[in-house]
Every structure is written in structure tokens, then in C-alpha cells.
N, C-alpha and C positions, 0 to 999 in steps of 0.2 A: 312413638307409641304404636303396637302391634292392635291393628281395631278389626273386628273381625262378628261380620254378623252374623247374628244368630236368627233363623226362618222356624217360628211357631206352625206348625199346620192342624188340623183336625181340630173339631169342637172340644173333646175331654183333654185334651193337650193346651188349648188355651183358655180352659175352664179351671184346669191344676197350673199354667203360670198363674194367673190373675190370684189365685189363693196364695201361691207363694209371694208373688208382690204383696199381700194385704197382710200376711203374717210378716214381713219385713216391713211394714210402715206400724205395725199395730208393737213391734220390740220398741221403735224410737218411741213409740207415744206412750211405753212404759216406761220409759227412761224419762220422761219430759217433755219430748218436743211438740209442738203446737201448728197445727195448721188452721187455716179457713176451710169452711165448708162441713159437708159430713167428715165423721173422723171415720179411720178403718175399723176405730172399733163397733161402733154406730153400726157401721157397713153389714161387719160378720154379725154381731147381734139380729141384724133386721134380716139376711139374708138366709142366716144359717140356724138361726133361735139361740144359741146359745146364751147365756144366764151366766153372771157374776160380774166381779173385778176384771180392770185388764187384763193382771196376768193371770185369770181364772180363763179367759177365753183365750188367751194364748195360749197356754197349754191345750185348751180343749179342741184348735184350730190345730195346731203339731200333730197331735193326736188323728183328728179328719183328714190331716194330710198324709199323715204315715200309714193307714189306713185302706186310702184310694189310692196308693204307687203299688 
């Protein structure tokens, strides 16, 4: 297997990964999957205000991300 790191630098570089991680854990938790702790959607609600269903803030999370690129 070809492994190959990848180096985050700058605050808004590791401010938009950390969104894209959280819109990639916030798809499984529409699909079902269940963790401990805060959920990500919990997460984006509290951080970001947004309002509705999961996949009302997933969309609206896609949207902030396509946005700030």
C-alpha cells in the first residue's frame, strides 16, 4: 500500500480540513451510524448556528464549504 502524507499548514487550511472532516462524519450520521460523545451534528449546529434536520445542515454545511474555497 502506497501511504503518503499529507502536511495541513495555516490556520484557514486547518479550519476548512476540520469542516471537511465534520461534513464526512455528519453523511454517516445521516445514513445511521452512531457514535459516543458529541455527534458532528451537535458540533456544526453549536459552532456554526445552523437549524434543521441532519440533512438540512448537511446541505447547509456543503454550501459554507463551497463557499469559503
Amino acid at each position: 500500500m502506497n501511504e503518503e502524507a499529507i502536511i495541513i499548514s495555516g490556520k484557514e487550511n486547518i479550519d476548512r480540513a476540520r469542516l471537511i472532516a465534520l461534513k464526512g462524519a455528519l453523511r454517516l450520521e445521516v445514513v445511521g451510524m452512531k457514535n459516543r460523545g458529541m455527534s458532528a451534528y451537535q458540533i456544526i449546529k453549536k459552532e456554526l448556528g445552523f437549524k434543521g434536520s441532519k440533512k438540512s445542515v448537511l446541505e447547509q454545511l456543503t454550501n459554507y464549504i463551497n463557499t469559503i474555497q
